[in-house]
C-alpha positions as CSV (number, residue, x, y, z in Angstrom):
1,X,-5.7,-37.9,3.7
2,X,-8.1,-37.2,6.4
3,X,-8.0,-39.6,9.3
4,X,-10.7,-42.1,10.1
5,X,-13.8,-40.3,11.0
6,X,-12.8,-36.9,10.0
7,X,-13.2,-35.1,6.6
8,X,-9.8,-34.2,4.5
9,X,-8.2,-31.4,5.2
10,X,-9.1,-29.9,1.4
11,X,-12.6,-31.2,1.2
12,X,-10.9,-34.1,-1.2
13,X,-7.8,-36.4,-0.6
14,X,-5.3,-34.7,-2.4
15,X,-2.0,-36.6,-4.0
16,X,0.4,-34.2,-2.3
17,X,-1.1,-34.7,1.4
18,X,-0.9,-38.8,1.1
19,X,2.5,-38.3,-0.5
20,X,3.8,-36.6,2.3
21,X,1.8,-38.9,4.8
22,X,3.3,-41.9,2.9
23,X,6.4,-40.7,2.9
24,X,7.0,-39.3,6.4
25,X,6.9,-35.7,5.3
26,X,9.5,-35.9,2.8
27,X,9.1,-33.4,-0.4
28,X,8.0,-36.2,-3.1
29,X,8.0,-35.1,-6.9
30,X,7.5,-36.9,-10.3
31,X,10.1,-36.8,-13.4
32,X,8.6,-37.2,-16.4
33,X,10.4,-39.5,-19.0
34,X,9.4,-39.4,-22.3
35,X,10.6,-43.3,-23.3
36,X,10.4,-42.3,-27.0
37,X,7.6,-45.1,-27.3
38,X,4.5,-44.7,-29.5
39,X,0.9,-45.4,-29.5
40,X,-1.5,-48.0,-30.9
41,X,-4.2,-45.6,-32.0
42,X,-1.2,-43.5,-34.1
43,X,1.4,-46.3,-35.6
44,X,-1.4,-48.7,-37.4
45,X,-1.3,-51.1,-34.4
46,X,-5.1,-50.1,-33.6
47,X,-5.5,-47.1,-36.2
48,X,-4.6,-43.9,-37.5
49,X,-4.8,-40.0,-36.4
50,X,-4.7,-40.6,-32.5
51,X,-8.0,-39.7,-30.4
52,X,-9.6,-36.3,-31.7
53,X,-8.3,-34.5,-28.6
54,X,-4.3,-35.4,-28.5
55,X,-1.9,-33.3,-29.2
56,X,0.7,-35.5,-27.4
57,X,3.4,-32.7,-26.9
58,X,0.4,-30.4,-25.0
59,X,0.7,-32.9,-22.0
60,X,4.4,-32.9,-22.4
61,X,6.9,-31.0,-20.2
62,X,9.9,-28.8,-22.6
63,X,12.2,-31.0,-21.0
64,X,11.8,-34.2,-21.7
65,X,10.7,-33.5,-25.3
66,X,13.9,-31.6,-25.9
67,X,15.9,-34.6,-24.7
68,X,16.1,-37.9,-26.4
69,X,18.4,-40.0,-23.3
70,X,16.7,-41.1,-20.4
71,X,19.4,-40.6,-18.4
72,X,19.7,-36.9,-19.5
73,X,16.2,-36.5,-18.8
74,X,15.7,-37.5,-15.4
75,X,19.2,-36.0,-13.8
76,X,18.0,-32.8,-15.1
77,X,14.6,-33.2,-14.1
78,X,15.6,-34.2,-10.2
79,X,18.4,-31.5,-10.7
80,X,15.2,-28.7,-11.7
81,X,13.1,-30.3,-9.0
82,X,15.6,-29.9,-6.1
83,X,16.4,-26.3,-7.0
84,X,12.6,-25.2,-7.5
85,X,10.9,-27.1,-5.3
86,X,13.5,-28.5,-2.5
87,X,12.6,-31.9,-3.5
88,X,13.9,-35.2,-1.6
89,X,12.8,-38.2,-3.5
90,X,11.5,-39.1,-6.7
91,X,8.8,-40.5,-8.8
92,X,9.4,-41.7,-12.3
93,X,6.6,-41.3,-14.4
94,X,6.8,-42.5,-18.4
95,X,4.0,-40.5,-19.1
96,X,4.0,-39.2,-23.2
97,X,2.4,-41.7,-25.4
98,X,1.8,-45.3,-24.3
99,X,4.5,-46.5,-22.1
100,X,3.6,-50.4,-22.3
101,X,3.3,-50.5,-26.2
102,X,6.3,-52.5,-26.4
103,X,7.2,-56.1,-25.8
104,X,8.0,-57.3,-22.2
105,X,11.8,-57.5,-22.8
106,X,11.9,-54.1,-24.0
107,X,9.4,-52.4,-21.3
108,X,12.5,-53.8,-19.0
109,X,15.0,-52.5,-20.1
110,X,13.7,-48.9,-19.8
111,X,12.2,-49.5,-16.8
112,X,15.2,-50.3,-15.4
113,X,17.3,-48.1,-16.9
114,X,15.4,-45.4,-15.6
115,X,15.4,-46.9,-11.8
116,X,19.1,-47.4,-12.1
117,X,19.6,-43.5,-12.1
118,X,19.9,-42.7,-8.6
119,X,18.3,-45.3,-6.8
120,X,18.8,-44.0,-3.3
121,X,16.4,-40.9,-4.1
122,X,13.7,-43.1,-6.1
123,X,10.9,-44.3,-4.0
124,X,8.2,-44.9,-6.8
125,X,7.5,-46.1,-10.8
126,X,4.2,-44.6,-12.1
127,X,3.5,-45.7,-16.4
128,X,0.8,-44.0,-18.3
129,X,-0.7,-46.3,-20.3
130,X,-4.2,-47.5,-22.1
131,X,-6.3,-50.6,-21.1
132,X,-5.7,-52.1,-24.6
133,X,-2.1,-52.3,-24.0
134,X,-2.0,-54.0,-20.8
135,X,-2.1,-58.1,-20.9
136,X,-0.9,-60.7,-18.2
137,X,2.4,-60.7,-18.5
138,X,2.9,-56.8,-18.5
139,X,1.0,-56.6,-15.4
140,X,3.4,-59.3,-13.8
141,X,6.3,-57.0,-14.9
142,X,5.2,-53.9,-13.3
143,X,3.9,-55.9,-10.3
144,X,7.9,-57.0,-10.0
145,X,8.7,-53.4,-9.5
146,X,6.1,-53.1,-6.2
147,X,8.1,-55.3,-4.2
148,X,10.4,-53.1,-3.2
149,X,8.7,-48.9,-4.7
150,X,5.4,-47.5,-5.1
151,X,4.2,-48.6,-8.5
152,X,1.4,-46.8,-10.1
153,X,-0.5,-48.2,-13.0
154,X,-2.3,-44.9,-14.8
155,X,-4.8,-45.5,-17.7
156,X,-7.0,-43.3,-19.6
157,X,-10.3,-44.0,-18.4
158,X,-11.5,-40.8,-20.6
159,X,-15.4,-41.0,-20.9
160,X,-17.6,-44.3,-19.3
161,X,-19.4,-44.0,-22.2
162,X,-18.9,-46.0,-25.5
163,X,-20.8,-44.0,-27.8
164,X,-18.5,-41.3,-27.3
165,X,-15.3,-42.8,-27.3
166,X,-16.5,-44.3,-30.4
167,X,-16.8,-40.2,-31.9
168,X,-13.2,-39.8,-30.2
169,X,-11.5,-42.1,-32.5
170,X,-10.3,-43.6,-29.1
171,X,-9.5,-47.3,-30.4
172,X,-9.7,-48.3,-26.8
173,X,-13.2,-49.5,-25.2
174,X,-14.6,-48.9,-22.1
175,X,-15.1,-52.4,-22.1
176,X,-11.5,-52.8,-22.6
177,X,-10.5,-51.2,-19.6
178,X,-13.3,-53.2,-17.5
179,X,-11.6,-56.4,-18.6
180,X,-8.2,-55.0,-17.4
181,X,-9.5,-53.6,-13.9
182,X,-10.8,-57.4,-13.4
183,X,-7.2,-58.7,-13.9
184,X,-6.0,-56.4,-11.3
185,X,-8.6,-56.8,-8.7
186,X,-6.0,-57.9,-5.8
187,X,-3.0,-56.2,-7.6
188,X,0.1,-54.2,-5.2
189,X,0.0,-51.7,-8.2
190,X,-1.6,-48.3,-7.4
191,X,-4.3,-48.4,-9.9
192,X,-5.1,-44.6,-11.6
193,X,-7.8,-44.0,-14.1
194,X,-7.6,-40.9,-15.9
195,X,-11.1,-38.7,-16.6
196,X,-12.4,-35.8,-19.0
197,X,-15.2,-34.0,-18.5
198,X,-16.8,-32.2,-20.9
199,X,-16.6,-33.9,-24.2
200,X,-19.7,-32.8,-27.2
201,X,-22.5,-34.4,-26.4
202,X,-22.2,-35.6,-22.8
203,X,-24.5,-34.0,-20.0
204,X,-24.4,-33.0,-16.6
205,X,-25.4,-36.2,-15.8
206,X,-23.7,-38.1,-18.2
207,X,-20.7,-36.7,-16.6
208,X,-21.3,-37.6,-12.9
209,X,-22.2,-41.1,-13.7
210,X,-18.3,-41.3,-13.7
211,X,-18.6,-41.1,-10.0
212,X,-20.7,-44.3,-9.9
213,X,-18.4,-45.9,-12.2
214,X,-15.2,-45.4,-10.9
215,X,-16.6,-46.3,-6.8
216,X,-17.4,-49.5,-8.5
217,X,-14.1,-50.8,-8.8
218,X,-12.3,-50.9,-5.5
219,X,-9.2,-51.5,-6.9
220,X,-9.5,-47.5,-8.5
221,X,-6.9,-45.8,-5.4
222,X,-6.2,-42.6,-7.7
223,X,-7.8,-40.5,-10.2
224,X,-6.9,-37.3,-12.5
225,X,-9.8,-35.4,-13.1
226,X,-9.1,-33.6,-15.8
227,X,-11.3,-30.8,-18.0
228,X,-11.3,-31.1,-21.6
229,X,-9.4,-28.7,-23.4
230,X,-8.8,-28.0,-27.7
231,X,-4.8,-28.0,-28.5
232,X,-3.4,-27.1,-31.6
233,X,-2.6,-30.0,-33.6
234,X,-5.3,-32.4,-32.4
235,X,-8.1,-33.1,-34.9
236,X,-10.6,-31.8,-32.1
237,X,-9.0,-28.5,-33.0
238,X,-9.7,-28.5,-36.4
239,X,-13.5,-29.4,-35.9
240,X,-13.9,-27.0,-32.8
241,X,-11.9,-23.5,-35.1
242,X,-14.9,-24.6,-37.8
243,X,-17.8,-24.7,-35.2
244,X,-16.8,-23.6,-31.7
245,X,-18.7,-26.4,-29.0
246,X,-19.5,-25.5,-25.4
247,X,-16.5,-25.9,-23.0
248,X,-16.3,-25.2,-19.2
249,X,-15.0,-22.1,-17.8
250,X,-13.4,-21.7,-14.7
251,X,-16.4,-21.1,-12.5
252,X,-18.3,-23.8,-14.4
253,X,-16.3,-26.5,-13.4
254,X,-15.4,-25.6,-10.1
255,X,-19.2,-25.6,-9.9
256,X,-19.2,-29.1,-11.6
257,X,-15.9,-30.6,-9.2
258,X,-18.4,-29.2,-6.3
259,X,-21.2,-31.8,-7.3
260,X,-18.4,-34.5,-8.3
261,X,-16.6,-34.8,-5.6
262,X,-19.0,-35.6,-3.0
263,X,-20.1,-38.5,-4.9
264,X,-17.2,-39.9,-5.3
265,X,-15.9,-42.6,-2.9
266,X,-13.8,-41.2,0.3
267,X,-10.7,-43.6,0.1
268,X,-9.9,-42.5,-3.6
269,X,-6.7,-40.3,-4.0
270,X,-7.4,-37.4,-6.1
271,X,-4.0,-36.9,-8.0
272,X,-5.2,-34.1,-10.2
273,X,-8.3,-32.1,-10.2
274,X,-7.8,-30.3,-13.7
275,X,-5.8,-30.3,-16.8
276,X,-2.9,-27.7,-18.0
277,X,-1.5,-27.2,-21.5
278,X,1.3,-25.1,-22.9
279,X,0.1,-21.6,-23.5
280,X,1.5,-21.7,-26.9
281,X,-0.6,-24.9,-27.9
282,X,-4.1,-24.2,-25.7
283,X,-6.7,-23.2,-28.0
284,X,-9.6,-23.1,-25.7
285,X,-10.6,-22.6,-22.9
286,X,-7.8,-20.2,-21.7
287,X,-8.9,-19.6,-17.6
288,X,-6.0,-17.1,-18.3
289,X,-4.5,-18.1,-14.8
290,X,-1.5,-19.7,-14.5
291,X,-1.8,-23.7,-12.6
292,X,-1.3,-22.4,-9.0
293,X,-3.7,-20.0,-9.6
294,X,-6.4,-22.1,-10.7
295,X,-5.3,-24.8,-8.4
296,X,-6.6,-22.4,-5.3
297,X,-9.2,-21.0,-7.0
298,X,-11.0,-24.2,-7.1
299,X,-9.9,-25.0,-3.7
300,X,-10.9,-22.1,-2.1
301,X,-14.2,-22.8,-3.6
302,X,-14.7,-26.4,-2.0
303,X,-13.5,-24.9,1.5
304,X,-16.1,-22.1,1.5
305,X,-18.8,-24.3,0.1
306,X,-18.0,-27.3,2.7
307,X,-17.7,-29.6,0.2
308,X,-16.7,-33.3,1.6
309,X,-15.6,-35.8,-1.1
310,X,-17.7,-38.8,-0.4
311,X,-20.3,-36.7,1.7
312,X,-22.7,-38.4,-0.8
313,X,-21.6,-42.2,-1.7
314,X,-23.5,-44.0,0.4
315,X,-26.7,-43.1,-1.2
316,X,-24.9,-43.5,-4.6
317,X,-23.5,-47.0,-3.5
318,X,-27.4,-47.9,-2.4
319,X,-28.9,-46.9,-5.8
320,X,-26.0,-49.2,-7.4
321,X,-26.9,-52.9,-5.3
C-alpha cells in the first residue's frame, strides 16, 4: 500500500503489494480447496436453484474440482504454484460453495486438516462464505485460527440493494450481512466483502452507492470488485440467451472502476478488481483477453488517468454524517 501521505503506487491498494509488504517480500499465493460443502440457497436449507448468476464450477479452478481429497488438492496446488509462480508461502482459501454451511465440529475438522498440510509454508486461512451462514460461535472458530495466521473472512456482499437481491434468488439479505458486520466490529479476522456491478436494473448510480456503503463499515479491510458476467448453467443464462441485457465491456468498466475507486475509502485493500471465468462456460461478455491482459489494461488506464483511490471520500464521508 502507499505509505502515509502518499498515493498507492497503482492508483488503488492492490492485494499483491500489502501481501508482499505484510510478508516481507515473500512471494505469497492462495490454494483453492474445494471442501466438498454445499450451499443454503441450493440444498433446501434456504431454497432451491442457487442465485440466478451461479454457476459454481465458473469460479472454480480445474484442479480442485477434479480432486475430491484435501490433501491432494493443496500439495498439488503449492506444487503448481512453486513451479509457475516461484511461490514461498501459502494461503488456503475454501472458496466453492459456502464454506461455513456446516456445524462447528465439522468446519474443524477441515479447517484443520487443511492447515495440517505443510504448516511451515502456511501463513494464512481465508473462507468464502455468506452472511446467512455466519453466527457466534462460527465467528469464535475462525477467530481461533487469527491467533497465530492471517485469517480472512470473505462474504458475498453482491448488490447493497434488496430489491435486487430479491430478483437474484439470493436467499441472503443485505440486511443479513449488516447484522453480521455488527458482530465483527472489533474482530482480528480480515473482513472481505465481495461486489458485482452491473446486475439488470441497477444504474450508474445505483452502482457507486456501493462505495458509500462499504466506507461505512470500518471493519470492511478488503474487497473483490467484480463485473457481472452470464455462465452457462446459471439460470441468468437462460434468461439473458432469451433476451440479451446490457453488460459492460472492457472499456466500460474500466471507465466505471475510474469513478469507483476514488470514492472508495483509502485504507481498503482491493483484492480483485474484476471477475474471470472459464472460457468454455463464459457466455458474455467475452473482453477476449486473457486475465493478465485485462488486469493491465485497466491499470494502465488508472495510471494515465491519475486516478487516486479515496481521492474523493472525504466529501462522500461528509454527505454521509
Amino acid at each position: 500500500m502507499g505509505s502515509p501521505g502518499h498515493p498507492p503506487s497503482k492508483g488503488y491498494n492492490s492485494y499483491g503489494v500489502y501481501l508482499r509488504e505484510k510478508f516481507a517480500g515473500q512471494r505469497v499465493f492462495k490454494v483453492i480447496v474445494d471442501a466438498g460443502l454445499s450451499c443454503p440457497n441450493r440444498d433446501g436449507s434456504k431454497g432451491y436453484g442457487g442465485c440466478t448468476y451461479c454457476n459454481v464450477d465458473a469460479f472454480t479452478p480445474l484442479l480442485p474440482r477434479s480432486l475430491s481429497a484435501i490433501r491432494a488438492q493443496i500439495e498439488q496446488g503449492m506444487a503448481r504454484a512453486r513451479d509457475n509462480y516461484a511461490a514461498e508461502k501459502f494461503i488456503i482459501y475454501f472458496q466453492p460453495n459456502t464454506n461455513t454451511h456446516a456445524p462447528v465440529a465439522t468446519l474443524r475438522a477441515l479447517y484443520d486438516e487443511a492447515l495440517a498440510i505443510c504448516p511451515q509454508d502456511v501463513v494464512g486461512l481465508a473462507v468464502g462464505t455468506r452472511a446467512d451462514c455466519l453466527d457466534p460461535e462460527k465467528i469464535s472458530l475462525l477467530e481461533s485460527y487469527a491467533r497465530h495466521l492471517m485469517v480472512d473472512l470473505e462474504m458475498g456482499m453482491e448488490s447493497i440493494h434488496e430489491a435486487t437481491l430479491l430478483k437474484l434468488n439470493r436467499g441472503c439479505t443485505h440486511h443479513d450481512l449488516v447484522t453480521i458486520l455488527g458482530l465483527l466490529e472489533n474482530s482480528p479476522l480480515n473482513i472481505c466483502v465481495h461486489t458485482v456491478f452491473g446486475f439488470p436494473g441497477e444504474t450508474r448510480e445505483m452502482l457507486l452507492a456501493y462505495a458509500r456503503e462499504i466506507n461505512r463499515f470500518p471493519q470492511i479491510k478488503f474487497v473483490k470488485l467484480h463485473h457481472l458476467h452470464v455462465v452457462a448453467g446459471s439460470i441468468m443464462a437462460a434468461h439473458y440467451q432469451r433476451a440479451p441485457f446490457k453488460l459492460f465491456e472492457l472499456d466500460e468498466y474500466t471507465d466505471f472502476l475510474c469513478e469507483f475507486l476514488p470514492l472508495l475509502r483509502p485504507d481498503i485493500v482491493v483484492q480483485r478488481l474484476f471477475g474471470i471465468a472459464d472460457w468454455d462456460l463464459l457466455i458474455a461478455p467475452n473482453w477476449g483477453m486473457k486475465k493478465v491482459r485485462i488486469q493491465t489494461h485497466i491499470d494502465q488506464a488508472i495510471l494515465r488517468r491519475g486516478i487516486v483511490q479515496g481521492s474523493e471520500w472525504s466529501s462522500v464521508r461528509v454527505t454521509n454524517t
